[in-house]
N, CA, C and O atoms as CSV, one atom per row, in Angstrom:
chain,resi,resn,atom,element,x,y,z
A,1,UNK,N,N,0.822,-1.177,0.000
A,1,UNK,CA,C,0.000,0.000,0.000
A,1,UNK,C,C,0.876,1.254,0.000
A,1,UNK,O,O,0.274,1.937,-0.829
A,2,UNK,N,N,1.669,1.815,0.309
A,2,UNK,CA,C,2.933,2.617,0.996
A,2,UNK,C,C,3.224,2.496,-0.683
A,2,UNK,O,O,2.607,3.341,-1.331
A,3,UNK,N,N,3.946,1.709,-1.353
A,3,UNK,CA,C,4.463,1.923,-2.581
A,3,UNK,C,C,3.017,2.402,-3.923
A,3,UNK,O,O,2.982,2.969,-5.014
A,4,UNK,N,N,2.033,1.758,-2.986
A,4,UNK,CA,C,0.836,2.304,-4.478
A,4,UNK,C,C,0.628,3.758,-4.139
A,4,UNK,O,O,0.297,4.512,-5.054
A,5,UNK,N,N,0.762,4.154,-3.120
A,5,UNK,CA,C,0.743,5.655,-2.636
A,5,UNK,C,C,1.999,6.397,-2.675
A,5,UNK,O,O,2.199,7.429,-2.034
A,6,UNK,N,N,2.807,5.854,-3.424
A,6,UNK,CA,C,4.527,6.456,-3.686
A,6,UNK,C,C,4.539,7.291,-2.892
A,6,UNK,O,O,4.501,8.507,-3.080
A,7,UNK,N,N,4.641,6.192,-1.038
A,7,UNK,CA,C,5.438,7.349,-0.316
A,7,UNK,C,C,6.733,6.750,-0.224
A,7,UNK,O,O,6.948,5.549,-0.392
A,8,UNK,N,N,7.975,8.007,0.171
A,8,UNK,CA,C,9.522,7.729,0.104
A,8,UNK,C,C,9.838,7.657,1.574
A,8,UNK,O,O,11.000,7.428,1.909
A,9,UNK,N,N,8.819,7.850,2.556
A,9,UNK,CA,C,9.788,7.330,3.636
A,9,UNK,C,C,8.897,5.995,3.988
A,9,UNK,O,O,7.837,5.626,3.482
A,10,UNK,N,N,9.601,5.465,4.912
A,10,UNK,CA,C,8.702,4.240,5.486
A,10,UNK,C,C,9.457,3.985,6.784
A,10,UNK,O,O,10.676,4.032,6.945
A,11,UNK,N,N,8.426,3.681,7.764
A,11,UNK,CA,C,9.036,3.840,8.984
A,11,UNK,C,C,7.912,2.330,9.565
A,11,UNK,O,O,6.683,2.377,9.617
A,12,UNK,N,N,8.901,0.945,9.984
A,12,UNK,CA,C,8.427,-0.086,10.106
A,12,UNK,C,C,8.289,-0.610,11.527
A,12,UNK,O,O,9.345,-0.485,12.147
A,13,UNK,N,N,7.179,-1.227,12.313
A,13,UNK,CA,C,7.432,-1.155,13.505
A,13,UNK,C,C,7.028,-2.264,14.220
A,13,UNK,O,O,5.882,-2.270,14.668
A,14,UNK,N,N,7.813,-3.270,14.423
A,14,UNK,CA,C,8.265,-4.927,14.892
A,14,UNK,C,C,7.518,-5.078,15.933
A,14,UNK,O,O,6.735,-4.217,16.332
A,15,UNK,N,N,7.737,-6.449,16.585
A,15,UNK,CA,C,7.884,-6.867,17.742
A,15,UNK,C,C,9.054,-7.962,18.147
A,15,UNK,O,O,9.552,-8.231,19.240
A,16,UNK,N,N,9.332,-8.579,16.579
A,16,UNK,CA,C,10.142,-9.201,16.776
A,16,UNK,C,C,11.819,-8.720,16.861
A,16,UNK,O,O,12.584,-8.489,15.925
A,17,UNK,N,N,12.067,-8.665,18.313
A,17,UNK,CA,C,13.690,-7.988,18.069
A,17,UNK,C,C,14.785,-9.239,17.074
A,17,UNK,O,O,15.830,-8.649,16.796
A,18,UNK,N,N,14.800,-10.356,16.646
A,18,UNK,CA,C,15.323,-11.329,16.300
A,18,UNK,C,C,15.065,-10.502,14.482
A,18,UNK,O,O,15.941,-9.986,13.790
A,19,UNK,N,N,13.818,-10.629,14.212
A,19,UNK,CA,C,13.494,-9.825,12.739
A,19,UNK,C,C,14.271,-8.695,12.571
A,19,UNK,O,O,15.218,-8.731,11.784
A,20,UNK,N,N,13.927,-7.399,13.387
A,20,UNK,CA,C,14.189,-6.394,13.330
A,20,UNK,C,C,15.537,-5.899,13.247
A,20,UNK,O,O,15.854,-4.862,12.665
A,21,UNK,N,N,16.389,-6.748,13.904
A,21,UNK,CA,C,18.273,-6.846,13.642
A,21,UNK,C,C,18.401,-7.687,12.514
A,21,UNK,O,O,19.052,-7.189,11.596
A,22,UNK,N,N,18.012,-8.689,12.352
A,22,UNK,CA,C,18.093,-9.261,11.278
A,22,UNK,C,C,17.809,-8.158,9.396
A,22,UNK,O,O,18.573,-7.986,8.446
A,23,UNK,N,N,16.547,-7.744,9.631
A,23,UNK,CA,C,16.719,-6.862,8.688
A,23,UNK,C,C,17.112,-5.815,8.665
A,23,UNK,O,O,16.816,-5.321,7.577
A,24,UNK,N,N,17.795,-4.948,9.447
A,24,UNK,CA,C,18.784,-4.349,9.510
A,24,UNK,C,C,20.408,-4.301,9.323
A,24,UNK,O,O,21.192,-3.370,9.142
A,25,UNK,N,N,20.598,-6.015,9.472
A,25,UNK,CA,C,21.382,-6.951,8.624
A,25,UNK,C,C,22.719,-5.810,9.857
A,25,UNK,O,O,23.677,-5.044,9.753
A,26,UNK,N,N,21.831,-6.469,10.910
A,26,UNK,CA,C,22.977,-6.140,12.339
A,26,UNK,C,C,23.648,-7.752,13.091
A,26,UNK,O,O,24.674,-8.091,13.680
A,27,UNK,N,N,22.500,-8.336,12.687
A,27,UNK,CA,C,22.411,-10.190,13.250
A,27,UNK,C,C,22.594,-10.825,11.610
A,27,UNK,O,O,22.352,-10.305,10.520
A,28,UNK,N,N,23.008,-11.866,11.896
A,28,UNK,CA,C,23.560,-12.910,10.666
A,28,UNK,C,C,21.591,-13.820,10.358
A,28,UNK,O,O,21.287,-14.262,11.465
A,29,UNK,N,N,20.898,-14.009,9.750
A,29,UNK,CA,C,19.774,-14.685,9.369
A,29,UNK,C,C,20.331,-16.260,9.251
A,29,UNK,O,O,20.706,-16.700,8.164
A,30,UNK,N,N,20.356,-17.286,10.805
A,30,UNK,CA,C,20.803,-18.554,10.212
A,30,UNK,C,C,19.362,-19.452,9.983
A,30,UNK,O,O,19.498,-20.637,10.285
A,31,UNK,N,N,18.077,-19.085,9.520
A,31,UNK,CA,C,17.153,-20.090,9.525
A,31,UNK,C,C,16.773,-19.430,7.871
A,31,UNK,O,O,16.673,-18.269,7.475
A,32,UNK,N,N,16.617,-20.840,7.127
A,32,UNK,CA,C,17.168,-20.501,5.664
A,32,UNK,C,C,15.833,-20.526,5.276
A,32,UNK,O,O,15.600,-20.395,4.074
A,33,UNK,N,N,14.210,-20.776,6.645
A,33,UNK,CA,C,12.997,-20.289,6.061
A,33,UNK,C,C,12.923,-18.992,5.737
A,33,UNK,O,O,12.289,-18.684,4.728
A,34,UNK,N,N,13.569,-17.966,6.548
A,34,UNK,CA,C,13.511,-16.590,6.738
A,34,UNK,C,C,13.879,-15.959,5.823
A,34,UNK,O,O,13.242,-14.921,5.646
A,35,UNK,N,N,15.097,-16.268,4.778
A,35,UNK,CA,C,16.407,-16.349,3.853
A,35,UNK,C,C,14.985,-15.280,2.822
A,35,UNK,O,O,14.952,-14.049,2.848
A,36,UNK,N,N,14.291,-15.890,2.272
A,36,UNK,CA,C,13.354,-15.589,1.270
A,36,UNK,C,C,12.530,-13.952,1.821
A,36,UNK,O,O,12.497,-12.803,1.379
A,37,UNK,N,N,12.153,-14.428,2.597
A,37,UNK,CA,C,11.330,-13.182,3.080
A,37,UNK,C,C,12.140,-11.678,3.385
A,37,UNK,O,O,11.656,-10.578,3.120
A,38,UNK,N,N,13.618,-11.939,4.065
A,38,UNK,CA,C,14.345,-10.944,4.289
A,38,UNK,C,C,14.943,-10.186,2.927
A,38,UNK,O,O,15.174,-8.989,2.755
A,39,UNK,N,N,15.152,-11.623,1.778
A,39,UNK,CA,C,15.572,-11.022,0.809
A,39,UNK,C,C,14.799,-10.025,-0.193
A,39,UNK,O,O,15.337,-9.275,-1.007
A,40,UNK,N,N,13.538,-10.166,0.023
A,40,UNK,CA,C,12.012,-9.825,-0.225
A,40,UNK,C,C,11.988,-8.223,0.041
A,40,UNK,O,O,11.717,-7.344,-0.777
A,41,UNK,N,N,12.326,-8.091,1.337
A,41,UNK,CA,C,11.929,-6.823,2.086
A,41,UNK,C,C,12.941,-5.795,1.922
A,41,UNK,O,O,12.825,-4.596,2.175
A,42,UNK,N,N,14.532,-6.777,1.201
A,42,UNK,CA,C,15.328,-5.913,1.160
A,42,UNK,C,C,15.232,-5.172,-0.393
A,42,UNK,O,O,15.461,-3.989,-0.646
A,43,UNK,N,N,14.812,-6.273,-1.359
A,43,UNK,CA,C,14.019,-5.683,-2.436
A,43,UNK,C,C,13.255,-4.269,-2.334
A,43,UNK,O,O,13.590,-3.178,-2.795
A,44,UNK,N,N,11.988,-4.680,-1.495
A,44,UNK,CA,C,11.559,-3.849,-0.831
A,44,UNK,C,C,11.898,-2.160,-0.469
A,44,UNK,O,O,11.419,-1.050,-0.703
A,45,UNK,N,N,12.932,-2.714,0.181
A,45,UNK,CA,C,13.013,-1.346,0.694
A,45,UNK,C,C,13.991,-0.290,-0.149
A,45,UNK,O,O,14.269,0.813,0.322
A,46,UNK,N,N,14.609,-0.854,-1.768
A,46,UNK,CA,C,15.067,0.014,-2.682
A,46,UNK,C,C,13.677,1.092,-3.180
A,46,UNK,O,O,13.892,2.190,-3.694
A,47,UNK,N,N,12.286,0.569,-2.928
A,47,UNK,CA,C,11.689,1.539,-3.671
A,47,UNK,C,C,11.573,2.620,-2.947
A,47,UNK,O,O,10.899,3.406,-3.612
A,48,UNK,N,N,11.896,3.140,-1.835
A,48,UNK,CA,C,11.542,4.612,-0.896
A,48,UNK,C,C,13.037,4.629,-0.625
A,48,UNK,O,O,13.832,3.704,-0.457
A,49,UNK,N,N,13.232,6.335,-0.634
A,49,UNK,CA,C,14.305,6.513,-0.185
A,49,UNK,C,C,14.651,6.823,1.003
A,49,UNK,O,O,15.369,7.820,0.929
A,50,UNK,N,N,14.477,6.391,2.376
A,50,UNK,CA,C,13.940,6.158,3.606
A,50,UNK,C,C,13.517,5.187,3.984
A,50,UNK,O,O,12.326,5.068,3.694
A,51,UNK,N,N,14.036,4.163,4.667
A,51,UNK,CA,C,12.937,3.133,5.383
A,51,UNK,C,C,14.340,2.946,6.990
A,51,UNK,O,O,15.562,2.987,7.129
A,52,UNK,N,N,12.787,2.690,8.073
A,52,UNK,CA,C,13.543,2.525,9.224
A,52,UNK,C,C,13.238,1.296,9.870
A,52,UNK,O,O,12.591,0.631,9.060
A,53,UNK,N,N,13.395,0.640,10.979
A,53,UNK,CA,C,12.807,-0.501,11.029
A,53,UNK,C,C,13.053,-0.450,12.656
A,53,UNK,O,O,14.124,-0.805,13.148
A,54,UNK,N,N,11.997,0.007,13.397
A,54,UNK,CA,C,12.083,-0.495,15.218
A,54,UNK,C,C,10.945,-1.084,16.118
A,54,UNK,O,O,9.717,-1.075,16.209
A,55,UNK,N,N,12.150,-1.645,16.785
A,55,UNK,CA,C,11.347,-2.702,17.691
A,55,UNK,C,C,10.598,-2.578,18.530
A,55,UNK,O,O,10.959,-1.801,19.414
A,56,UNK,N,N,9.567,-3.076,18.658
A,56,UNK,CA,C,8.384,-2.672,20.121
A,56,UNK,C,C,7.966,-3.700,20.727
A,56,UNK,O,O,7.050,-4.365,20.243
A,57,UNK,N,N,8.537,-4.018,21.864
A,57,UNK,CA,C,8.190,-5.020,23.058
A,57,UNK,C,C,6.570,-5.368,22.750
A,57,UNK,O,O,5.780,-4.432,22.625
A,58,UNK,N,N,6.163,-6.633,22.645
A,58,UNK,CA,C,5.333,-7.098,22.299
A,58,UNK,C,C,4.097,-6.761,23.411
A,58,UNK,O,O,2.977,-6.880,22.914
A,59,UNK,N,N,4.120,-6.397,24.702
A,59,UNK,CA,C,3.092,-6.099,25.539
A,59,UNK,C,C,3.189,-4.188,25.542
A,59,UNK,O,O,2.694,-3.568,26.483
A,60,UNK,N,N,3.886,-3.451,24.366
A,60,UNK,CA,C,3.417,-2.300,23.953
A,60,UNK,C,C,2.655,-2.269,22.630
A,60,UNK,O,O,1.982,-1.318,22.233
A,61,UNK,N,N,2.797,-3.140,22.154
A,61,UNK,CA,C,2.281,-3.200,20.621
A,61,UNK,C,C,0.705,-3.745,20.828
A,61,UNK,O,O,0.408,-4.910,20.563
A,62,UNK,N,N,-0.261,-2.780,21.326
A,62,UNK,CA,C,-1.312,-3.597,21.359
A,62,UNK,C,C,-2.079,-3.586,19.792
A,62,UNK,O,O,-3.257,-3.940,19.747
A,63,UNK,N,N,-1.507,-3.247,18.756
A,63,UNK,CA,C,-2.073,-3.241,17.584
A,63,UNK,C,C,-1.620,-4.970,17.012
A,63,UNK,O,O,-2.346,-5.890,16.637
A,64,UNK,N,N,-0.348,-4.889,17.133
A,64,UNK,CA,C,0.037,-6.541,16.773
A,64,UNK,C,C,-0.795,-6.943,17.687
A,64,UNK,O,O,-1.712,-7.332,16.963
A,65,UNK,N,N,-1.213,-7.171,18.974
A,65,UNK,CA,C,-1.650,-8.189,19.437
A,65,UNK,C,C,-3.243,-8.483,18.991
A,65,UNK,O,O,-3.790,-9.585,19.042
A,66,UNK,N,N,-3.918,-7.091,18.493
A,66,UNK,CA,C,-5.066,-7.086,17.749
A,66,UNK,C,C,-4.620,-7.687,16.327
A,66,UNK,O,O,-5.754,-7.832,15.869
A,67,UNK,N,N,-4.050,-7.989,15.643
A,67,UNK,CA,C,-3.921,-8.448,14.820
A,67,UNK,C,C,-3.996,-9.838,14.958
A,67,UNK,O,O,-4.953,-10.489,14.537
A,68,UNK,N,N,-2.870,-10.400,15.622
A,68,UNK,CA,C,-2.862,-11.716,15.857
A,68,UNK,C,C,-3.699,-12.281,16.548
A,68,UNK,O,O,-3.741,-13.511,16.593
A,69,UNK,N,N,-4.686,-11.371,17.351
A,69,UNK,CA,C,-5.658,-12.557,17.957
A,69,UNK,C,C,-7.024,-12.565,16.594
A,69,UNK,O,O,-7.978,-13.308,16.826
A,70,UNK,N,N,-7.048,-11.732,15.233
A,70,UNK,CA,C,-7.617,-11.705,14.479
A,70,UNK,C,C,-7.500,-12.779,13.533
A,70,UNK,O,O,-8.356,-13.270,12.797
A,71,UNK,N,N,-6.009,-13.117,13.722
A,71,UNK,CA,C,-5.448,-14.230,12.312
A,71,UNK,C,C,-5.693,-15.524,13.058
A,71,UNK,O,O,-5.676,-16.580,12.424
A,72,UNK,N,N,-5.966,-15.514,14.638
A,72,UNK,CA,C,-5.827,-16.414,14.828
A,72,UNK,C,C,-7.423,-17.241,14.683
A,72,UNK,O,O,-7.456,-18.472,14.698
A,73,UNK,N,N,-8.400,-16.610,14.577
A,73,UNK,CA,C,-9.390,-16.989,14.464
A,73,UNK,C,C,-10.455,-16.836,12.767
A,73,UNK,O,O,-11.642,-17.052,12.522
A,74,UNK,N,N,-9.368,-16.399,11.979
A,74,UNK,CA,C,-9.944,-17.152,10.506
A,74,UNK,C,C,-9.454,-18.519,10.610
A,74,UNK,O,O,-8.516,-19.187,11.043
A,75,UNK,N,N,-10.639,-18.602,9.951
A,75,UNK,CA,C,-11.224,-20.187,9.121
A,75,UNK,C,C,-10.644,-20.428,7.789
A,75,UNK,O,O,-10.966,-20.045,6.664
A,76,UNK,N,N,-9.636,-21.221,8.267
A,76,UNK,CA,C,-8.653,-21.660,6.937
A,76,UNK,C,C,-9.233,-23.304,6.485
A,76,UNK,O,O,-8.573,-24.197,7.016
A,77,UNK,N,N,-10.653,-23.890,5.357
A,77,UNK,CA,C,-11.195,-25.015,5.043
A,77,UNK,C,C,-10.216,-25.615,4.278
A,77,UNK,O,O,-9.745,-25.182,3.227
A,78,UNK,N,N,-9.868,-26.872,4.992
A,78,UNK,CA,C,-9.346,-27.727,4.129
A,78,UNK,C,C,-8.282,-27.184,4.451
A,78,UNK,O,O,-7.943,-26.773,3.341
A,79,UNK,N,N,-7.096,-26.707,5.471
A,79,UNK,CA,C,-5.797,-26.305,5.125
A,79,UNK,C,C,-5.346,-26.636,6.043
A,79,UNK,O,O,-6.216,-26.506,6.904
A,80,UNK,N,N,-4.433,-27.032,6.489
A,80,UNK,CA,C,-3.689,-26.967,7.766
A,80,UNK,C,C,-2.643,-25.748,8.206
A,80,UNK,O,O,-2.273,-25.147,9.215
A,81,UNK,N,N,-2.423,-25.789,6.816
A,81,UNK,CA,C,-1.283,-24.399,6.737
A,81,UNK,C,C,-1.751,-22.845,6.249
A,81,UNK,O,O,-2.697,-22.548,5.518
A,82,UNK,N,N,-0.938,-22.113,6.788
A,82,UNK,CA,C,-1.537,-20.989,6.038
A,82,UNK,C,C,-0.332,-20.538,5.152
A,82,UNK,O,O,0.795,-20.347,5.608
A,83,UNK,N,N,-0.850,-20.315,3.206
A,83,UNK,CA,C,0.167,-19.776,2.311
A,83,UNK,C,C,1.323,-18.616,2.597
A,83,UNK,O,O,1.097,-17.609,3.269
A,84,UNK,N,N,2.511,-18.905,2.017
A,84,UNK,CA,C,3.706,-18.035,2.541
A,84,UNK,C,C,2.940,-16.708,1.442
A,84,UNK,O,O,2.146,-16.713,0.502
A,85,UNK,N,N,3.806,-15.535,2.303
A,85,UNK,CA,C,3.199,-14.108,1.664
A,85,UNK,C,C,4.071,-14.401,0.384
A,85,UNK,O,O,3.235,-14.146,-0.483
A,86,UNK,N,N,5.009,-14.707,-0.176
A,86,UNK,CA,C,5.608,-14.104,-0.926
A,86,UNK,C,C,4.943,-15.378,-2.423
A,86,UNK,O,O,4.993,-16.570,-2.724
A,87,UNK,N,N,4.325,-13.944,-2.974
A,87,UNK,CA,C,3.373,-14.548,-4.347
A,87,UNK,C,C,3.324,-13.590,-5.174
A,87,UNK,O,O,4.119,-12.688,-4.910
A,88,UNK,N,N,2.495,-13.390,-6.362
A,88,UNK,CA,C,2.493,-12.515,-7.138
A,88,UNK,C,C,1.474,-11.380,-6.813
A,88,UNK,O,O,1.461,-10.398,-7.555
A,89,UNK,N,N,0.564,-11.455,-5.683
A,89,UNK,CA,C,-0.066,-10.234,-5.339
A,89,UNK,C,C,0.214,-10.234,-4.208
A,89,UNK,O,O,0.698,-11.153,-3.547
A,90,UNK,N,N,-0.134,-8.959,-3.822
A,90,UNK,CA,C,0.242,-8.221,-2.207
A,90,UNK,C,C,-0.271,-9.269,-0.802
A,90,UNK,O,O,-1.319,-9.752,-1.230
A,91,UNK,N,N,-0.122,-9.662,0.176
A,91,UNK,CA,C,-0.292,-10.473,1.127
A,91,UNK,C,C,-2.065,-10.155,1.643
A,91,UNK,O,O,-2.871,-11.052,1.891
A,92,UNK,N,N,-2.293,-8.978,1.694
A,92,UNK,CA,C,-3.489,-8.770,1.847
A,92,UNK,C,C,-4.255,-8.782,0.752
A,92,UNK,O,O,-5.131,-7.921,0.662
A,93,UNK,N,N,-4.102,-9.660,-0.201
A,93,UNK,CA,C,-5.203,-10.197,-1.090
A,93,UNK,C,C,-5.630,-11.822,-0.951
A,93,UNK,O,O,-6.564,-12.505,-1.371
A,94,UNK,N,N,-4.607,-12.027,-0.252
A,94,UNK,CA,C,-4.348,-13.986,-0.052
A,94,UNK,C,C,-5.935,-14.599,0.089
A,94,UNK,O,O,-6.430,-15.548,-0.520
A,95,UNK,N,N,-6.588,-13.652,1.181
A,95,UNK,CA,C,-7.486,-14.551,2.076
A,95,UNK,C,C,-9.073,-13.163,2.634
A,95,UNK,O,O,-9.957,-13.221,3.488
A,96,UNK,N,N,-8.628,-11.982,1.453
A,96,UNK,CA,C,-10.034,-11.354,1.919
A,96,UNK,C,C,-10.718,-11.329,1.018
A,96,UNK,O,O,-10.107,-11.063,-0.017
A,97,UNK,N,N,-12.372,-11.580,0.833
A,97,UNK,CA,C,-13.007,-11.681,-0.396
A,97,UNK,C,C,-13.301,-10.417,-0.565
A,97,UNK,O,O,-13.227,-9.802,0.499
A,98,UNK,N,N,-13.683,-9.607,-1.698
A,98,UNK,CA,C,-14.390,-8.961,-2.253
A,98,UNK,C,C,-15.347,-7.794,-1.835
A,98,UNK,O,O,-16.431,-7.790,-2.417
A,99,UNK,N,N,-15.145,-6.911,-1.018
A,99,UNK,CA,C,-16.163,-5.812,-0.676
A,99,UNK,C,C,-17.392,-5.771,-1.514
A,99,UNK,O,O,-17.603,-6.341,-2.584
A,100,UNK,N,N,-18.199,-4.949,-0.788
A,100,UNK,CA,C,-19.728,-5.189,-1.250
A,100,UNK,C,C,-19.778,-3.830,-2.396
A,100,UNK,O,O,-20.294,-4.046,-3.493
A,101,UNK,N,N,-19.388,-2.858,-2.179
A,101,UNK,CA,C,-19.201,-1.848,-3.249
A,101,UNK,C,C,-18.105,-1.976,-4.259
A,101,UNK,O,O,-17.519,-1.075,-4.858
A,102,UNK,N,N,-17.909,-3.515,-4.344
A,102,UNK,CA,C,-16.586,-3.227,-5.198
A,102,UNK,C,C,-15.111,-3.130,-5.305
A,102,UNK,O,O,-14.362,-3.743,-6.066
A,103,UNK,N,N,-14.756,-1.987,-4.138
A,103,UNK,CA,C,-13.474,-1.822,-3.675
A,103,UNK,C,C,-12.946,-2.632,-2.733
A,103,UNK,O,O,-13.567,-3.254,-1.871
A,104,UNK,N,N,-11.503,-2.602,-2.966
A,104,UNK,CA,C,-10.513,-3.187,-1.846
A,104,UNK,C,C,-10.944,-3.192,-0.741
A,104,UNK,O,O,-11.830,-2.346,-0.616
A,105,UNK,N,N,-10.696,-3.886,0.364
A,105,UNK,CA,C,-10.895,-3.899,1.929
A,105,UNK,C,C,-10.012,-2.543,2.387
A,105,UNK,O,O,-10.375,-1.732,3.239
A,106,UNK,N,N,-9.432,-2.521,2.029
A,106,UNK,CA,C,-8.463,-1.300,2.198
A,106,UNK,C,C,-8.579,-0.095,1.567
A,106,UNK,O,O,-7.751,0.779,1.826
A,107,UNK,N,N,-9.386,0.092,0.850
A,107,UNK,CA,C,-9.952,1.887,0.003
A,107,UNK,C,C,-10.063,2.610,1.125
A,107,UNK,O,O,-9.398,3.621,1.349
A,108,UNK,N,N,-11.045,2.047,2.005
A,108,UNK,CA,C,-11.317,3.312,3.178
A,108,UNK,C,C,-9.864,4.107,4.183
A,108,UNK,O,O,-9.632,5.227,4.638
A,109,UNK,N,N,-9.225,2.892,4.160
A,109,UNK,CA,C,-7.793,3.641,4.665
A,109,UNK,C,C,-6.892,3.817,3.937
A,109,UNK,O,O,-5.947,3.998,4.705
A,110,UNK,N,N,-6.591,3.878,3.110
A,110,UNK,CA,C,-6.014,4.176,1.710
A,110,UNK,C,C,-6.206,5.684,1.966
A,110,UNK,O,O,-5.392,6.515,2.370
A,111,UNK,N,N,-7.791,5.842,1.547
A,111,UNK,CA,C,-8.044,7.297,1.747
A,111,UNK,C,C,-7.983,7.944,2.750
A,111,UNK,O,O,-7.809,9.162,2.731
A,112,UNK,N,N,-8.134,7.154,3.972
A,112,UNK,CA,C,-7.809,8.303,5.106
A,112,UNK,C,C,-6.400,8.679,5.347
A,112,UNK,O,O,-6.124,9.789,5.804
A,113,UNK,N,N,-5.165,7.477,4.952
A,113,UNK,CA,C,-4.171,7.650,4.713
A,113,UNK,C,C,-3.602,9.378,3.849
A,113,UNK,O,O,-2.760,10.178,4.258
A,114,UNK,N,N,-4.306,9.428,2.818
A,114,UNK,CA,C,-3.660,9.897,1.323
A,114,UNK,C,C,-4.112,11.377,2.141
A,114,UNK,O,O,-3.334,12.332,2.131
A,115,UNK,N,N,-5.670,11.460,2.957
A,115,UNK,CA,C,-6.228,12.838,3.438
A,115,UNK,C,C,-4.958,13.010,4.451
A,115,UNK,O,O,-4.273,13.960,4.070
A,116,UNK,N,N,-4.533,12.507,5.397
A,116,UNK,CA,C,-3.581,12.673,6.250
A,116,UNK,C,C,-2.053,13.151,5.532
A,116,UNK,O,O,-1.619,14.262,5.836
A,117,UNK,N,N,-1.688,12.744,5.090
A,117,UNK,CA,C,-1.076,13.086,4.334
A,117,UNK,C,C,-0.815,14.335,3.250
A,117,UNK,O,O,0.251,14.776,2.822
A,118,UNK,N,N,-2.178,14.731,2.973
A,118,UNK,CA,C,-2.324,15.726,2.178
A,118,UNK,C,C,-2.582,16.857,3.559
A,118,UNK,O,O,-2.094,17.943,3.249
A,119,UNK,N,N,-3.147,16.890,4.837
A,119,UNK,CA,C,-3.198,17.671,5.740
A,119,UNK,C,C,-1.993,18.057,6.511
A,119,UNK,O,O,-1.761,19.061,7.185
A,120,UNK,N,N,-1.249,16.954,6.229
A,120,UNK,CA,C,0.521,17.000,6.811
A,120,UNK,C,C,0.813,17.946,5.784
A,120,UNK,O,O,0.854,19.133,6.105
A,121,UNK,N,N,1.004,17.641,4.706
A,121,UNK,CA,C,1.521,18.429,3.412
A,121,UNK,C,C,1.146,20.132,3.836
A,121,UNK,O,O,2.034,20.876,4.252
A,122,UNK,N,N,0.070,20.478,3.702
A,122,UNK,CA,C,-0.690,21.938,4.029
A,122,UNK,C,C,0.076,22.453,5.630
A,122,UNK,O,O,0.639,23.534,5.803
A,123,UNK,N,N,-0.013,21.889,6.169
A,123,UNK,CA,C,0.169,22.086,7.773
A,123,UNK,C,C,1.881,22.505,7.761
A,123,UNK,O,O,2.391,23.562,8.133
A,124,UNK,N,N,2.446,21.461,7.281
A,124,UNK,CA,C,3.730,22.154,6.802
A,124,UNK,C,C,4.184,23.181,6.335
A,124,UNK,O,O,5.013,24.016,6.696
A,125,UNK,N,N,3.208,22.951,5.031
A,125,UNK,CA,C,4.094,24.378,4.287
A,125,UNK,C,C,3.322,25.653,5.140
A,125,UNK,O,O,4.205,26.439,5.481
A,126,UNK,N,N,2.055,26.095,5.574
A,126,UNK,CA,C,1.822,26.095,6.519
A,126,UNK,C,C,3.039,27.256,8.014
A,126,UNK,O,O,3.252,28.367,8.499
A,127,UNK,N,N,3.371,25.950,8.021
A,127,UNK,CA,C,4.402,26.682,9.520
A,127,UNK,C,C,5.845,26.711,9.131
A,127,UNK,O,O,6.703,27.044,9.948
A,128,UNK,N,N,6.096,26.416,8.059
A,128,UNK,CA,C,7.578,26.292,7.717
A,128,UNK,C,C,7.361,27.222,6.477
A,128,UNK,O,O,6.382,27.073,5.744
A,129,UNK,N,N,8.608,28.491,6.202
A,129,UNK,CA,C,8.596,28.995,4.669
A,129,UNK,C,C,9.318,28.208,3.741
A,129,UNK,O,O,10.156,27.534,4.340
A,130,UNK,N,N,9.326,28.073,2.846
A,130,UNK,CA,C,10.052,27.511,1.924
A,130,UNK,C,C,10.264,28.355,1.376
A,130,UNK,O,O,10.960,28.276,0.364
């Protein structure tokens, strides 16, 4: 989403401190499942010219923990496993069907995103001269 909205910074925010050195490529990656995904993100992170990556103790992150108690209760039929992200569309297409108007599950924050953004923009120039 961040790259369909060509923003250049990106500022990423963990829980896993083991990930988070790892892709910072401060720690050596010895589990050769990971190998793929890190190489992924490092792809990744050539498209913005900015990206940061920090860690947040998992009993501050109450957004991850809303997340994961969310994943943990879809209904995966017939699967035991759930598919690795790395495919030819974005990870959040894997497993959400179809909105009722049409659009992405994600339009509505997309746009509140792009308004925020455009109010940062104003607010700036704003209080700063250029």
């Amino acid at each position: 989403m961040a790259i369909d909205m060509n923003f250049q910074e990106l500022l990423v925010i963990g829980d896993s401190d083991l990930l988070i050195h790892q892709v910072r490529e401060q720690w050596t990656t010895k589990n050769a499942k990971i190998l793929p995904y890190l190489h992924h993100v490092q792809e990744l992170r050539k498209r913005f010219t900015k990206t940061e990556f920090h860690h947040v103790p998992r009993v501050q992150n109450e957004f991850a923990d809303a997340l994961a108690t969310l994943s943990s209760i879809i209904q995966y039929p017939n699967k035991n496993f759930i598919d690795p992200i790395l495919n030819d569309q974005p990870a959040y297409c894997a497993h959400v069907e179809e909105e009722a108007d049409g659009k992405p599950w994600f339009h509505d924050i997309k746009e509140y995103l792009a308004l925020e953004l455009q109010n940062h923009q104003i607010y700036y120039t704003l209080t700063h001269k250029v």
